[in-house]
C-alpha positions in Angstrom: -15.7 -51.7 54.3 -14.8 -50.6 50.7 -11.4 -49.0 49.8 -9.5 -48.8 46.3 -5.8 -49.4 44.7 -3.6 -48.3 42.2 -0.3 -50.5 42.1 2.9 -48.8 39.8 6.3 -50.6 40.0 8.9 -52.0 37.6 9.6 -56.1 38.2 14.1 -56.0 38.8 14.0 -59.4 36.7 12.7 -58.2 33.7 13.0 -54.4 33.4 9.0 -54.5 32.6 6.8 -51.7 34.2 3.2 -52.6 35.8 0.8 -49.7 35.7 -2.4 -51.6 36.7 -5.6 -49.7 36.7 -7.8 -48.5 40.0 -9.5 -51.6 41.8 -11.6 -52.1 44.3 -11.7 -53.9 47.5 -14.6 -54.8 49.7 -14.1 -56.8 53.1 -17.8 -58.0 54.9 -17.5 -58.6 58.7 -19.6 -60.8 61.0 -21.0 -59.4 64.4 -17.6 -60.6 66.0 -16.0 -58.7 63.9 -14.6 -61.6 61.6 -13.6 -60.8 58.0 -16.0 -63.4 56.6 -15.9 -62.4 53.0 -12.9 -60.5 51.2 -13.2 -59.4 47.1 -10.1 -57.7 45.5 -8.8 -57.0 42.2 -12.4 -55.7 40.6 -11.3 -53.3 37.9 -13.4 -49.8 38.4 -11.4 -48.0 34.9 -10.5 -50.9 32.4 -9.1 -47.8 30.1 -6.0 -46.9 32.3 -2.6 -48.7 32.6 -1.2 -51.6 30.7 -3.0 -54.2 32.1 -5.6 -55.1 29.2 -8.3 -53.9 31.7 -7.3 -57.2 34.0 -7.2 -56.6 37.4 -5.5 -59.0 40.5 -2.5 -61.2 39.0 -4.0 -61.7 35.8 -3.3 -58.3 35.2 0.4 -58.0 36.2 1.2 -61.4 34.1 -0.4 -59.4 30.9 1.9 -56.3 31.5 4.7 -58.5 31.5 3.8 -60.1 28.4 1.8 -63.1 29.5 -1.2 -61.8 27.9 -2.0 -64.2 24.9 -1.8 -67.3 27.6 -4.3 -65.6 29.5 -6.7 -64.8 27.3 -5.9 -68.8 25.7 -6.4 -69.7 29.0 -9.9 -67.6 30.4 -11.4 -68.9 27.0 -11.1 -72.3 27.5 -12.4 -72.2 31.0 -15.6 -70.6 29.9 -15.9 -72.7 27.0 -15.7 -75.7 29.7 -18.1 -74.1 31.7 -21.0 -73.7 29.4 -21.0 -77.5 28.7 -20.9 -78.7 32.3 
C-alpha cells in the first residue's frame, strides 16, 4: 500500500510556519494481514516548501531553524560510518 503527504501548519510556540514538501509512505503486510514493514517521510519533490528538501522530523526541525545542527549532525554520522 502506497499513499503520499503534504503537512502545512504554523508551531503556536514559535510563530514559525512548516511547509514540508510531498512524501511518501509505503506500508508491506504479511498474509495475516500484519503491517510488517512501514517507510515514511521519503521526499518525492525536494524543491517545494521550507524544509531543505528533508523530509520526516528532520525536516520540521530545519523550518524552524534547526537546520545547521542537522546538517552538523547527518555529517558526522556518515563520516563515522565510512570508517566502521
Amino acid at each position: 500500500m502506497f499513499c503520499s503527504t503534504l503537512i502545512t501548519g504554523t508551531l503556536k510556540a514559535t510563530n514559525k510556519k512548516v511547509e514540508s514538501p510531498p512524501q511518501s509512505c509505503s506500508m508491506c503486510f504479511n498474509d495475516r494481514g500484519e503491517c510488517t514493514q512501514l517507510t515514511v517521510g521519503y521526499v518525492m519533490d525536494k524543491q517545494l516548501g521550507n524544509t531543505g528538501g528533508l523530509g520526516g522530523v528532520y525536516g520540521i526541525l530545519y523550518a524552524i531553524g534547526y537546520g545547521k545542527f542537522l546538517f552538523i549532525f547527518v555529517w558526522a554520522i556518515r563520516m563515522t560510518s565510512c570508517f566502521f
